[in-house]
mmCIF entry with sequence, helices, sheets and N, C-alpha, C, O atoms, coordinates in Angstrom:
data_MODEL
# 
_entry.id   MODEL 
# 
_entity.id                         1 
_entity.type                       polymer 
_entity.pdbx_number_of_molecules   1 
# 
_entity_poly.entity_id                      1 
_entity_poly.type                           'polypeptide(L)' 
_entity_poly.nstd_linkage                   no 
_entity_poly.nstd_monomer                   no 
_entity_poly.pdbx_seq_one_letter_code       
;(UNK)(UNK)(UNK)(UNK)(UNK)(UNK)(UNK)(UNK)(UNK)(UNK)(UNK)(UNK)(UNK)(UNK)(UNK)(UNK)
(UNK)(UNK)(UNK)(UNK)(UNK)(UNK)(UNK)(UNK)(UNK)(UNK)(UNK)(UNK)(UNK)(UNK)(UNK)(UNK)
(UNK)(UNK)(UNK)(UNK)(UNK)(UNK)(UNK)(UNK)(UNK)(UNK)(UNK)(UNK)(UNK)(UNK)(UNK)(UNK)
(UNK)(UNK)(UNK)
;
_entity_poly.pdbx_seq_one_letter_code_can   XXXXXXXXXXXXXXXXXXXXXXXXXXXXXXXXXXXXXXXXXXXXXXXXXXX 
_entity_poly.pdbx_strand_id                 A 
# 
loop_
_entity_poly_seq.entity_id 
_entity_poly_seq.num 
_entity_poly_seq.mon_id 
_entity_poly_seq.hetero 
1 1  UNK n 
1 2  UNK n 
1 3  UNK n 
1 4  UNK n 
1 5  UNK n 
1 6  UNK n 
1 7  UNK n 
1 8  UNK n 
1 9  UNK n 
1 10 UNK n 
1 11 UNK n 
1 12 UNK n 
1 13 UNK n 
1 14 UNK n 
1 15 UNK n 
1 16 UNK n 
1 17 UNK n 
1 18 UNK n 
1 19 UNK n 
1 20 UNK n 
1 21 UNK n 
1 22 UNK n 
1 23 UNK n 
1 24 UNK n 
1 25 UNK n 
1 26 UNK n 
1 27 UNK n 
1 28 UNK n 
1 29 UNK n 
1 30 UNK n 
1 31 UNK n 
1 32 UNK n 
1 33 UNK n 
1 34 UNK n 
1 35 UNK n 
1 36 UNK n 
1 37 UNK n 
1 38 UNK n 
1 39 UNK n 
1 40 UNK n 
1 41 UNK n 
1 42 UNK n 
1 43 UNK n 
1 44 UNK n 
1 45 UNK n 
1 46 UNK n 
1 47 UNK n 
1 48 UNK n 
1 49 UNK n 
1 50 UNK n 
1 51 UNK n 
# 
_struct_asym.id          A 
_struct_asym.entity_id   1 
# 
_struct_sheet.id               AA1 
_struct_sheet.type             ? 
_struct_sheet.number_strands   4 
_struct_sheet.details          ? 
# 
loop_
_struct_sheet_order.sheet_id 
_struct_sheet_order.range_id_1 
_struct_sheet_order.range_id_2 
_struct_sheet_order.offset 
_struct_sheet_order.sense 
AA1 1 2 ? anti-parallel 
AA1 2 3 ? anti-parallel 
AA1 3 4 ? anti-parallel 
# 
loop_
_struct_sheet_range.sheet_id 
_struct_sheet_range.id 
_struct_sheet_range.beg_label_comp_id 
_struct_sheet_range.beg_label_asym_id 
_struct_sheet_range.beg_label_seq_id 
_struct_sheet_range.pdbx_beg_PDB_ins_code 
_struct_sheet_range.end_label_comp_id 
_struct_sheet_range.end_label_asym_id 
_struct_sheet_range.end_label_seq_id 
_struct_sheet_range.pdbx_end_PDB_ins_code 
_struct_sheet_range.beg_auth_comp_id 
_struct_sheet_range.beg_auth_asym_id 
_struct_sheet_range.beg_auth_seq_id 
_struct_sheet_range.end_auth_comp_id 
_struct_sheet_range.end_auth_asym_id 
_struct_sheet_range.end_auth_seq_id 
AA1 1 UNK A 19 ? UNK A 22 ? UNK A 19 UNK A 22 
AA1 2 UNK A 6  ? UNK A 11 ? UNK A 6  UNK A 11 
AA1 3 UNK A 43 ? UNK A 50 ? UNK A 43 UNK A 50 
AA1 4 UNK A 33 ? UNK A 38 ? UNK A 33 UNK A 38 
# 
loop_
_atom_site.group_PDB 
_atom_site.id 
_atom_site.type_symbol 
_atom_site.label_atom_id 
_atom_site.label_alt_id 
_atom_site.label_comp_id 
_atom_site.label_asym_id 
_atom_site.label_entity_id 
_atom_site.label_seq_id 
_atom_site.pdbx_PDB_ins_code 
_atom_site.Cartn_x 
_atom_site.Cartn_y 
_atom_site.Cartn_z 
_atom_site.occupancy 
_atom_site.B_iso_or_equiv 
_atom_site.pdbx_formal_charge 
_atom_site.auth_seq_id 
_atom_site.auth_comp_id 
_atom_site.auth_asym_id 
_atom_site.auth_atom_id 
_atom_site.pdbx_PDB_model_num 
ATOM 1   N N  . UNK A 1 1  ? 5.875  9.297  4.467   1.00 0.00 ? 1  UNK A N  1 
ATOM 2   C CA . UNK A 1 1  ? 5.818  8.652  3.177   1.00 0.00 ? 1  UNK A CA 1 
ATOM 3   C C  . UNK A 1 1  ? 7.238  8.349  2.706   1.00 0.00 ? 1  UNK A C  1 
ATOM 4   O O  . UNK A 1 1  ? 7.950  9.337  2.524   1.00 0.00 ? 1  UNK A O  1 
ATOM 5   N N  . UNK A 1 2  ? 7.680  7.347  2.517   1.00 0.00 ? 2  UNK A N  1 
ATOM 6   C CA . UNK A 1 2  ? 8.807  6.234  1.646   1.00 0.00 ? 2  UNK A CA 1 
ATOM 7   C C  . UNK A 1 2  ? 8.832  7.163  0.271   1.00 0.00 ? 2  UNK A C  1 
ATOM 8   O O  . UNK A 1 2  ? 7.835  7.304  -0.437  1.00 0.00 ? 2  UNK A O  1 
ATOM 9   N N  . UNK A 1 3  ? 10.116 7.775  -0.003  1.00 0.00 ? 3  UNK A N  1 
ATOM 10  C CA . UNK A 1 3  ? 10.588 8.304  -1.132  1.00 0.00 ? 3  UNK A CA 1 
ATOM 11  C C  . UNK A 1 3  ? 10.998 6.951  -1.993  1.00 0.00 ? 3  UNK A C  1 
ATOM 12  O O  . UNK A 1 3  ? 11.348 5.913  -1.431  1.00 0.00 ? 3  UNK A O  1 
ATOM 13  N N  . UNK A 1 4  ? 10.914 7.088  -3.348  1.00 0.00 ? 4  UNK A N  1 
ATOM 14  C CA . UNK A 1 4  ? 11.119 6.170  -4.104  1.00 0.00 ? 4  UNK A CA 1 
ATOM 15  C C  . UNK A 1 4  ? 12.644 5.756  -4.151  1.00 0.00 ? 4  UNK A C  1 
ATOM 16  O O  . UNK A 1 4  ? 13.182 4.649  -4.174  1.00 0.00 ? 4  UNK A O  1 
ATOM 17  N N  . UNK A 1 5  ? 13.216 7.229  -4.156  1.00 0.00 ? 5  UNK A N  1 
ATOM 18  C CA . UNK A 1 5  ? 14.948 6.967  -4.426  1.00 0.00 ? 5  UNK A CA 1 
ATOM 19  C C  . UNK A 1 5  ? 15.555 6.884  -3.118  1.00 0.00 ? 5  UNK A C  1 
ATOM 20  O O  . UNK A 1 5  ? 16.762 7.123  -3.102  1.00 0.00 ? 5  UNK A O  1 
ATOM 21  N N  . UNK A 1 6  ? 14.957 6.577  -1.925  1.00 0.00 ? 6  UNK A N  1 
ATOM 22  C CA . UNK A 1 6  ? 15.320 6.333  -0.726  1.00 0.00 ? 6  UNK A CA 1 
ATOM 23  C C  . UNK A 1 6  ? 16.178 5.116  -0.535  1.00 0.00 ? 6  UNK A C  1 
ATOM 24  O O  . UNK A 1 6  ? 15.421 4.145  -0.529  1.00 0.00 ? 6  UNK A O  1 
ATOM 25  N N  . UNK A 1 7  ? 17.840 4.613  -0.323  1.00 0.00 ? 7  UNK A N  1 
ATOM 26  C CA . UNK A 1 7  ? 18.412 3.955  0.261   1.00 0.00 ? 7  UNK A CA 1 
ATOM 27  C C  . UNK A 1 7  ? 18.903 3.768  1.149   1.00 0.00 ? 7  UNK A C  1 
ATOM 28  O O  . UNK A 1 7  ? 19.582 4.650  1.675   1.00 0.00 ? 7  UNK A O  1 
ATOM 29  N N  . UNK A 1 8  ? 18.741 2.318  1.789   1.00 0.00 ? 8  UNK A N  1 
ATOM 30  C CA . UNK A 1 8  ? 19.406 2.028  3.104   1.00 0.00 ? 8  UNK A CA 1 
ATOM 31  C C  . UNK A 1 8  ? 21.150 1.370  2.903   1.00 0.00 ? 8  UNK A C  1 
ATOM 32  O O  . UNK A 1 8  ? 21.532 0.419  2.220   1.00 0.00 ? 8  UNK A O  1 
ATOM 33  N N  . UNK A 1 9  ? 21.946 2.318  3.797   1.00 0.00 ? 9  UNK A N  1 
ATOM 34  C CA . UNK A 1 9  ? 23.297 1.458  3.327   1.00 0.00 ? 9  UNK A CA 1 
ATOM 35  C C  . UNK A 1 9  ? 23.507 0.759  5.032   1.00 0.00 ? 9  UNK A C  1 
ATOM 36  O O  . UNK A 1 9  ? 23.195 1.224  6.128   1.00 0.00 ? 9  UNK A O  1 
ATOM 37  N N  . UNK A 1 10 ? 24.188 -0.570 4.625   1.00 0.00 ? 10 UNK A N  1 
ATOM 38  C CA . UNK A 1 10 ? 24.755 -1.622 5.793   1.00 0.00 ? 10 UNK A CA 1 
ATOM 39  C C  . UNK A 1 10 ? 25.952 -1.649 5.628   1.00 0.00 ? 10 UNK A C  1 
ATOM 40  O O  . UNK A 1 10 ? 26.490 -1.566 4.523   1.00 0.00 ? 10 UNK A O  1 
ATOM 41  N N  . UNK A 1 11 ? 26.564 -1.774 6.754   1.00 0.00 ? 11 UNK A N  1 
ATOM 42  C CA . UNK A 1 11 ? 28.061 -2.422 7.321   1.00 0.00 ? 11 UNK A CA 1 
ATOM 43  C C  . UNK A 1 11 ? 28.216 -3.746 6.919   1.00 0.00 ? 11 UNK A C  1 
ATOM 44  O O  . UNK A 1 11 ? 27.487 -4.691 7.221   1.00 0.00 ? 11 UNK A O  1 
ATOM 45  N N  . UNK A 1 12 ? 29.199 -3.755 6.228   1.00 0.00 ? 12 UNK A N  1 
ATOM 46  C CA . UNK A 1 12 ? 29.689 -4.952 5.405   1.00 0.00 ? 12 UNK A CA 1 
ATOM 47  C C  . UNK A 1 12 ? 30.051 -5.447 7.151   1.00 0.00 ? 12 UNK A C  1 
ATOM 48  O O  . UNK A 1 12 ? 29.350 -6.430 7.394   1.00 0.00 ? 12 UNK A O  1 
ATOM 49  N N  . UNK A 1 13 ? 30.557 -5.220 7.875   1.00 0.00 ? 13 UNK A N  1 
ATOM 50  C CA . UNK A 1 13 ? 31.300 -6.322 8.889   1.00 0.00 ? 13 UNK A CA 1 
ATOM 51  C C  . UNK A 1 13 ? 30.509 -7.236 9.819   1.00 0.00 ? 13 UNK A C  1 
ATOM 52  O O  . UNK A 1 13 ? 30.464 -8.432 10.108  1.00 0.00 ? 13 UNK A O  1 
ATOM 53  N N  . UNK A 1 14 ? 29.654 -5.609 10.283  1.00 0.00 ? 14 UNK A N  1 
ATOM 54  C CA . UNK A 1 14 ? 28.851 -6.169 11.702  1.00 0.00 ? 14 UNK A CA 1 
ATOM 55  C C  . UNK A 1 14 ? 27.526 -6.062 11.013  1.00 0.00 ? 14 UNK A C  1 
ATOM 56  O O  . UNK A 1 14 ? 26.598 -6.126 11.819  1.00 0.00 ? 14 UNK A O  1 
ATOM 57  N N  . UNK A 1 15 ? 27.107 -5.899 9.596   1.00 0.00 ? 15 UNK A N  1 
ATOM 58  C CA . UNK A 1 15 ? 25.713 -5.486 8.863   1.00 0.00 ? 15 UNK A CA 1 
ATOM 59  C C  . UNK A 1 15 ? 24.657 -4.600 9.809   1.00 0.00 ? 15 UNK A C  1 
ATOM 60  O O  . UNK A 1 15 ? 23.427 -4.614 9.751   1.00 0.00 ? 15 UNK A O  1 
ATOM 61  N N  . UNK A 1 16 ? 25.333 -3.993 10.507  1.00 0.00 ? 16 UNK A N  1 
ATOM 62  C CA . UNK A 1 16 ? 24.197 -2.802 11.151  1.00 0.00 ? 16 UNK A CA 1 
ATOM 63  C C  . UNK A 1 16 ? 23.565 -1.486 9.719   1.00 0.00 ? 16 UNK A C  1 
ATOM 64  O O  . UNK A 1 16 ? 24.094 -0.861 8.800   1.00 0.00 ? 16 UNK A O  1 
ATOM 65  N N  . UNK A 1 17 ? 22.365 -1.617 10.226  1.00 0.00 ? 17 UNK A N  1 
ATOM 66  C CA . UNK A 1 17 ? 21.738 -0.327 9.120   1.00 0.00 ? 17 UNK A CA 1 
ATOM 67  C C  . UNK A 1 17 ? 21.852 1.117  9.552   1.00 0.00 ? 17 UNK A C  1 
ATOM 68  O O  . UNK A 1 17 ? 20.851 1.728  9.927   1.00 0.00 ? 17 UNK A O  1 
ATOM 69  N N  . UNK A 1 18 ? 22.999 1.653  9.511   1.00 0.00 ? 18 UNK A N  1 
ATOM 70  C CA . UNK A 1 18 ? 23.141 3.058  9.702   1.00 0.00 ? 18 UNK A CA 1 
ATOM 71  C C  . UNK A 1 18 ? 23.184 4.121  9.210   1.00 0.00 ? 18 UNK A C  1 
ATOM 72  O O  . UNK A 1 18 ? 23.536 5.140  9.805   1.00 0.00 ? 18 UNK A O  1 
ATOM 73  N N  . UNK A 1 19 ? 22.832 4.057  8.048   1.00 0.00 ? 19 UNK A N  1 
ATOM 74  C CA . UNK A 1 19 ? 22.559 5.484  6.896   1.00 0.00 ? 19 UNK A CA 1 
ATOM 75  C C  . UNK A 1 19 ? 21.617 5.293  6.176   1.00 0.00 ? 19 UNK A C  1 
ATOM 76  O O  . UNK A 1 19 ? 21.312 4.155  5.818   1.00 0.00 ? 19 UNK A O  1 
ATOM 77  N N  . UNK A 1 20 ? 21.200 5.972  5.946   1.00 0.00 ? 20 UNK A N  1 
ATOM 78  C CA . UNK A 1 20 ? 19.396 6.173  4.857   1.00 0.00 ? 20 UNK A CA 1 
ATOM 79  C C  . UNK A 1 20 ? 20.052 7.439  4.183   1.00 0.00 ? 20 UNK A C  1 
ATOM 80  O O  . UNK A 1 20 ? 20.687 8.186  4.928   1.00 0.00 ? 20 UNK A O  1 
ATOM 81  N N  . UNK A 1 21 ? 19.974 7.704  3.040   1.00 0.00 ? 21 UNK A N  1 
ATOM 82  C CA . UNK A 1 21 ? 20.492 8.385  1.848   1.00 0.00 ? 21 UNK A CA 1 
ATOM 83  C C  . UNK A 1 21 ? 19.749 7.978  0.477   1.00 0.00 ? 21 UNK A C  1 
ATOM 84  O O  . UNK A 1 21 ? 19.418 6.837  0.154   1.00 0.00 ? 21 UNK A O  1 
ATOM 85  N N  . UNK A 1 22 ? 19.556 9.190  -0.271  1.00 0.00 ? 22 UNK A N  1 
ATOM 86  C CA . UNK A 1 22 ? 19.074 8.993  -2.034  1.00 0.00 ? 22 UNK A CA 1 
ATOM 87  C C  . UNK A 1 22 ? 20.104 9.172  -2.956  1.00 0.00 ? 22 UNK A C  1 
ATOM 88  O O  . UNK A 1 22 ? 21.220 9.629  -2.709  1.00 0.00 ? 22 UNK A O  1 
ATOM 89  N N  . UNK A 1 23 ? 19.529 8.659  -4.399  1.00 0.00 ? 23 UNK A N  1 
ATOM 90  C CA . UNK A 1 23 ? 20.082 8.214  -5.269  1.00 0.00 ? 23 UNK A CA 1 
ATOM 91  C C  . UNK A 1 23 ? 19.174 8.392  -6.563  1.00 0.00 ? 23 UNK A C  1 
ATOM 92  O O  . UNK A 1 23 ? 18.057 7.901  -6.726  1.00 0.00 ? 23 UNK A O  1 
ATOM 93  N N  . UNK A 1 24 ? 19.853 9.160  -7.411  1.00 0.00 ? 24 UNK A N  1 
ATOM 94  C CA . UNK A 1 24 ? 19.633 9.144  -8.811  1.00 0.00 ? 24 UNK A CA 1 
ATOM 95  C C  . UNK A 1 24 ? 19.167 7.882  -9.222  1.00 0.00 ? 24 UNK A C  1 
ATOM 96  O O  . UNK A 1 24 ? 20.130 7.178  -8.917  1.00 0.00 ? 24 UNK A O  1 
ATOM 97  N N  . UNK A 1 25 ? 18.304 7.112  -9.726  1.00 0.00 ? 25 UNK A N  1 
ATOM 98  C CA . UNK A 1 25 ? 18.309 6.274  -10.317 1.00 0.00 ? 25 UNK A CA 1 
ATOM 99  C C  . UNK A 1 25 ? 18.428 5.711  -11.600 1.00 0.00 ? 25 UNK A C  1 
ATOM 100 O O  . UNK A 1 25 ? 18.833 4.584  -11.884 1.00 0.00 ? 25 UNK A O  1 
ATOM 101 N N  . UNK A 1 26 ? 18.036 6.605  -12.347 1.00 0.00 ? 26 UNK A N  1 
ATOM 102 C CA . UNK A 1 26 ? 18.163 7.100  -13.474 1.00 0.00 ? 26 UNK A CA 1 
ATOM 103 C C  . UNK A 1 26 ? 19.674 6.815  -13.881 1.00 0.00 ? 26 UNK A C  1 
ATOM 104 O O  . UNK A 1 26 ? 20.011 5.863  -14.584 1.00 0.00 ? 26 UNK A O  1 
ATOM 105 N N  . UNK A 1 27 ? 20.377 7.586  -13.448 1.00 0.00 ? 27 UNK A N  1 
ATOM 106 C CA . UNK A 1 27 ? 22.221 7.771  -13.523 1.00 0.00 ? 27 UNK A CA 1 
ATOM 107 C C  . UNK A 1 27 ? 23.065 6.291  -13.223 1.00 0.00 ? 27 UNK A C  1 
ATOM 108 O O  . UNK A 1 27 ? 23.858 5.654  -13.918 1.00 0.00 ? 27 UNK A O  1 
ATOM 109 N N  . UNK A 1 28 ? 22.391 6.020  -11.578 1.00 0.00 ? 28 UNK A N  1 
ATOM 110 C CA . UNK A 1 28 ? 23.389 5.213  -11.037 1.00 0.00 ? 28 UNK A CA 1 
ATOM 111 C C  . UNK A 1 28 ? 22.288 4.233  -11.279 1.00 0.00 ? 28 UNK A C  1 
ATOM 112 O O  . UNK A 1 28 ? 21.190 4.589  -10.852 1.00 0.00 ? 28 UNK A O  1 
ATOM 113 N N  . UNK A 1 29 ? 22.376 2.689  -12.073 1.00 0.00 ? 29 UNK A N  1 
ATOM 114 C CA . UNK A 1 29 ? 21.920 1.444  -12.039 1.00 0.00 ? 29 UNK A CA 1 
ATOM 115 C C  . UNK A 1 29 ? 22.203 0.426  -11.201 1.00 0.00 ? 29 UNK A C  1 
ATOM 116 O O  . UNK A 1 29 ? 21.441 -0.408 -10.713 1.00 0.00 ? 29 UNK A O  1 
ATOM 117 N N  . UNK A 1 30 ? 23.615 0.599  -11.051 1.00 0.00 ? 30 UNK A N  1 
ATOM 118 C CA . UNK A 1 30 ? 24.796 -0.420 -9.985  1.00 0.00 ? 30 UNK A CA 1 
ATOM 119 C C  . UNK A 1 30 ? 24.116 -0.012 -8.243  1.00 0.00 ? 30 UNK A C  1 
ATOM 120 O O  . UNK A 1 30 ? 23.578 1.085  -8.093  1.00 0.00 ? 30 UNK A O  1 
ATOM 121 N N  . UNK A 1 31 ? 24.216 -0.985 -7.053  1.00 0.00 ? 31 UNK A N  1 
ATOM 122 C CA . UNK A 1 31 ? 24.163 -0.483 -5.800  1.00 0.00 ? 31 UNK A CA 1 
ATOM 123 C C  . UNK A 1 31 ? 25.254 0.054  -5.575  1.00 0.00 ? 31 UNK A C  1 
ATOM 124 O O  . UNK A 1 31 ? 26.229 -0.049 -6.320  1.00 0.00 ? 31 UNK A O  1 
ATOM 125 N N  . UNK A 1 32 ? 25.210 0.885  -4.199  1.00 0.00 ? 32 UNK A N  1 
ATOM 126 C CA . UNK A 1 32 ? 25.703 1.822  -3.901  1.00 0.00 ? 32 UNK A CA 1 
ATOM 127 C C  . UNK A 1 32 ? 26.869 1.257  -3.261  1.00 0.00 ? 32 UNK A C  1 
ATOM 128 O O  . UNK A 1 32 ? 26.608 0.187  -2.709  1.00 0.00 ? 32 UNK A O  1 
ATOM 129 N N  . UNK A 1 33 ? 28.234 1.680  -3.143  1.00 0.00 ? 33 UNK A N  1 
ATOM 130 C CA . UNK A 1 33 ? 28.986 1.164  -2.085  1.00 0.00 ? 33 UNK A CA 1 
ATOM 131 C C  . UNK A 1 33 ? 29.915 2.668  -1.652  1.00 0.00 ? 33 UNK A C  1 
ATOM 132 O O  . UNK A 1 33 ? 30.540 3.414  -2.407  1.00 0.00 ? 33 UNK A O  1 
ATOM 133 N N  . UNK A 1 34 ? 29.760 2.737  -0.468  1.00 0.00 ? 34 UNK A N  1 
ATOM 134 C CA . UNK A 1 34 ? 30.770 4.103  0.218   1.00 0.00 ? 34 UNK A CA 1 
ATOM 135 C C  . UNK A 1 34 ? 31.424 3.631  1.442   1.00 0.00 ? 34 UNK A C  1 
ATOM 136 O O  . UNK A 1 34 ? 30.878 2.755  2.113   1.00 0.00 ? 34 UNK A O  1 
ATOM 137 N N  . UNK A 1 35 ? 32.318 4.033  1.718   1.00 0.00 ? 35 UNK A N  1 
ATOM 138 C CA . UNK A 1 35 ? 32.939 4.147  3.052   1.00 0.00 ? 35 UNK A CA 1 
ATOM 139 C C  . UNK A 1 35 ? 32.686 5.121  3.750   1.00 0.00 ? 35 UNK A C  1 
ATOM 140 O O  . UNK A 1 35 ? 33.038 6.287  3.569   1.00 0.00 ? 35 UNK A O  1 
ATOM 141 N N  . UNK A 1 36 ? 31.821 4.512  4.903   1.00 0.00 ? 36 UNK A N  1 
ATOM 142 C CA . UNK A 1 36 ? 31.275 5.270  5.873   1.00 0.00 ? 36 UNK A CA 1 
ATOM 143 C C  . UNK A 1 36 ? 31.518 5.361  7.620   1.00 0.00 ? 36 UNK A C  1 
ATOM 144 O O  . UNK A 1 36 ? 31.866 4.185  7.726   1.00 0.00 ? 36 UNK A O  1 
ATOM 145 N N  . UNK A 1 37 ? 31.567 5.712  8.578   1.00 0.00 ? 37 UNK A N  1 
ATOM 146 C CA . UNK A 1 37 ? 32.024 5.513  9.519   1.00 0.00 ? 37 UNK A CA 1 
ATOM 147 C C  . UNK A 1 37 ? 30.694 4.968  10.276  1.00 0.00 ? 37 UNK A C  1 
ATOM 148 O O  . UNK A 1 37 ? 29.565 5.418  10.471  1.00 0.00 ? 37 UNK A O  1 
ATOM 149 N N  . UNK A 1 38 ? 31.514 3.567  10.664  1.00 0.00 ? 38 UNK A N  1 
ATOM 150 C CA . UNK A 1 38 ? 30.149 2.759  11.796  1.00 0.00 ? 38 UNK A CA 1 
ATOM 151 C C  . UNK A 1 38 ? 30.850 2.924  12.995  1.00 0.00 ? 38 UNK A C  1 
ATOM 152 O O  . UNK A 1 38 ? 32.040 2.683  13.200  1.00 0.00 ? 38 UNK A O  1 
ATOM 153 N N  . UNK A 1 39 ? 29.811 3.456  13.950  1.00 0.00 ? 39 UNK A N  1 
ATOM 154 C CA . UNK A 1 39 ? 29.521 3.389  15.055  1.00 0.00 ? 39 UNK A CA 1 
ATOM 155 C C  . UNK A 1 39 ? 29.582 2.188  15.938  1.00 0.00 ? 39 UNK A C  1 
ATOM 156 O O  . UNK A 1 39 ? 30.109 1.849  16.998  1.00 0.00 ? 39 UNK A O  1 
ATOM 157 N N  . UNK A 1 40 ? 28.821 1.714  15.041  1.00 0.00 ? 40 UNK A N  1 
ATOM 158 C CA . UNK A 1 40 ? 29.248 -0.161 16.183  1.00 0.00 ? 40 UNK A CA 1 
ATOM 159 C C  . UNK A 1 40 ? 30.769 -0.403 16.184  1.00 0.00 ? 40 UNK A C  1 
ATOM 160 O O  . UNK A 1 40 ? 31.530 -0.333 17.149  1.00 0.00 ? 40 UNK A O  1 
ATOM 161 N N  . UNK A 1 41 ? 30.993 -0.637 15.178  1.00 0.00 ? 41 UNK A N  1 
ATOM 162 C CA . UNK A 1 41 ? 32.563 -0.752 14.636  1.00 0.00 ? 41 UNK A CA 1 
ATOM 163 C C  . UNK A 1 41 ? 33.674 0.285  15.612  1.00 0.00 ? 41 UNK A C  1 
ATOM 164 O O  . UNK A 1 41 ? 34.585 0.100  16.419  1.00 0.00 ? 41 UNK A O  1 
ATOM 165 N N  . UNK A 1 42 ? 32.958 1.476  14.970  1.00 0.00 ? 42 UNK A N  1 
ATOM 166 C CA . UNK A 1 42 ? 34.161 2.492  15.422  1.00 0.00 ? 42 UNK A CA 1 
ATOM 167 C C  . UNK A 1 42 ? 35.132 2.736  14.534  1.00 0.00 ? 42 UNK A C  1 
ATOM 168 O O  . UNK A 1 42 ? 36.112 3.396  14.879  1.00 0.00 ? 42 UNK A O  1 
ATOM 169 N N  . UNK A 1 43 ? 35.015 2.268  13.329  1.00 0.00 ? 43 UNK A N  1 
ATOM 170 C CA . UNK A 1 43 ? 35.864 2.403  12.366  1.00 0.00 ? 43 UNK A CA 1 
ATOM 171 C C  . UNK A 1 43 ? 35.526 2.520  10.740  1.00 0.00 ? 43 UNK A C  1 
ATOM 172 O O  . UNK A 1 43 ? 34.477 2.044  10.307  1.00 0.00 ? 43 UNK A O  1 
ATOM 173 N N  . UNK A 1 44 ? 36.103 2.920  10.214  1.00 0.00 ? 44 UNK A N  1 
ATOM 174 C CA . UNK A 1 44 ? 35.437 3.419  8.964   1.00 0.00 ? 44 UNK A CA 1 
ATOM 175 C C  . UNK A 1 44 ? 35.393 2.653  8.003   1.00 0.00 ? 44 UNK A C  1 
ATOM 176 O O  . UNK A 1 44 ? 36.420 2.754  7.332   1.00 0.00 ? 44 UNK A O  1 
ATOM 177 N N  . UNK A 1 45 ? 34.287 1.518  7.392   1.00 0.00 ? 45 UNK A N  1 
ATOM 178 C CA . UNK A 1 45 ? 33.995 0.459  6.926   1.00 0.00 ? 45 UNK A CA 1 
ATOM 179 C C  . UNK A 1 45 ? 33.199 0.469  5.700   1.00 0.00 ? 45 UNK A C  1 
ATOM 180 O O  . UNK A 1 45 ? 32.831 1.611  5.423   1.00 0.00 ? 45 UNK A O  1 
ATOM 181 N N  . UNK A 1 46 ? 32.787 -0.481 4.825   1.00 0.00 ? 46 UNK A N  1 
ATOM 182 C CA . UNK A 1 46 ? 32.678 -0.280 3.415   1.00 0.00 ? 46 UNK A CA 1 
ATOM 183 C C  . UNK A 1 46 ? 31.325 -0.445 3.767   1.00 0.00 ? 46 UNK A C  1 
ATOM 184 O O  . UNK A 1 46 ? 31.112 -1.263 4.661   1.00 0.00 ? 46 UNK A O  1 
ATOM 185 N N  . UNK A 1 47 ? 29.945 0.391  3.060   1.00 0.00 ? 47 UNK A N  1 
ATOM 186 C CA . UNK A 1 47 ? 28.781 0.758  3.563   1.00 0.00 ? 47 UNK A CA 1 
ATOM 187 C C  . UNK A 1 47 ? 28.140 0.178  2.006   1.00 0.00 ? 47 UNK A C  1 
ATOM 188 O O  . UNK A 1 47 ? 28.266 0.857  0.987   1.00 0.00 ? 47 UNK A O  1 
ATOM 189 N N  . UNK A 1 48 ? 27.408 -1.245 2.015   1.00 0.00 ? 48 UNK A N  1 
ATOM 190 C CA . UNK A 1 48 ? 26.459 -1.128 0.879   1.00 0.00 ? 48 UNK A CA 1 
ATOM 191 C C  . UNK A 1 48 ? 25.135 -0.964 0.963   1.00 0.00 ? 48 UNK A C  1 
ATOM 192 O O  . UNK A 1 48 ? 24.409 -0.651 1.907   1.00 0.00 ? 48 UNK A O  1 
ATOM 193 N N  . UNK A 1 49 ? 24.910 -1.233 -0.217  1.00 0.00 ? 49 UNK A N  1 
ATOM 194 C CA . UNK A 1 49 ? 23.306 -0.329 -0.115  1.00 0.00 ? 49 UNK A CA 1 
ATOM 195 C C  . UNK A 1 49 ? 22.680 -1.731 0.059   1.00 0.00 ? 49 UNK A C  1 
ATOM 196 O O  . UNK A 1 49 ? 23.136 -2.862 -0.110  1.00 0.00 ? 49 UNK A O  1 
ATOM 197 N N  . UNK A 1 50 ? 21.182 -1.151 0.551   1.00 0.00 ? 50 UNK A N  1 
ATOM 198 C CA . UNK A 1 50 ? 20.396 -2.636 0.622   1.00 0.00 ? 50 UNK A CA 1 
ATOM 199 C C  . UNK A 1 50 ? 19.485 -2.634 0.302   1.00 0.00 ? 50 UNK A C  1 
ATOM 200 O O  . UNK A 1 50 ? 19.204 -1.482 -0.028  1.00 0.00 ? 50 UNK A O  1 
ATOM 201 N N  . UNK A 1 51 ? 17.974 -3.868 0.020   1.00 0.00 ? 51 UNK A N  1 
ATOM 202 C CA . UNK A 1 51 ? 16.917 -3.028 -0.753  1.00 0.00 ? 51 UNK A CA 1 
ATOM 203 C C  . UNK A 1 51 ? 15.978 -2.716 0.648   1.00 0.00 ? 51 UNK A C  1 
ATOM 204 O O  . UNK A 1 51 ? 14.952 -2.040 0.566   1.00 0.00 ? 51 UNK A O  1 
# 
């Protein structure tokens, strides 16, 4: 079962979907943006959220 506050974050470069992570919703209104380390890449790249 699909959690409600369930997000998917993408690689801004190569847009691969490599992290699934939650989120307050309540708190945070704005999408998510982190720097995360991609694998495709190999390098540590700006990770937004997607719906």
């Amino acid at each position: 079962m699909k959690e409600k506050n369930q997000v998917i974050l993408t690689c801004t470069e190569c847009l691969s979907r490599n992290y699934v992570t939650h989120k307050n919703r309540k708190v945070a209104g704005e999408r998510l943006e982190l720097m995360k380390f991609c694998s495709r890449c190999n390098k540590h790249t700006l990770h937004k959220e997607t719906k």
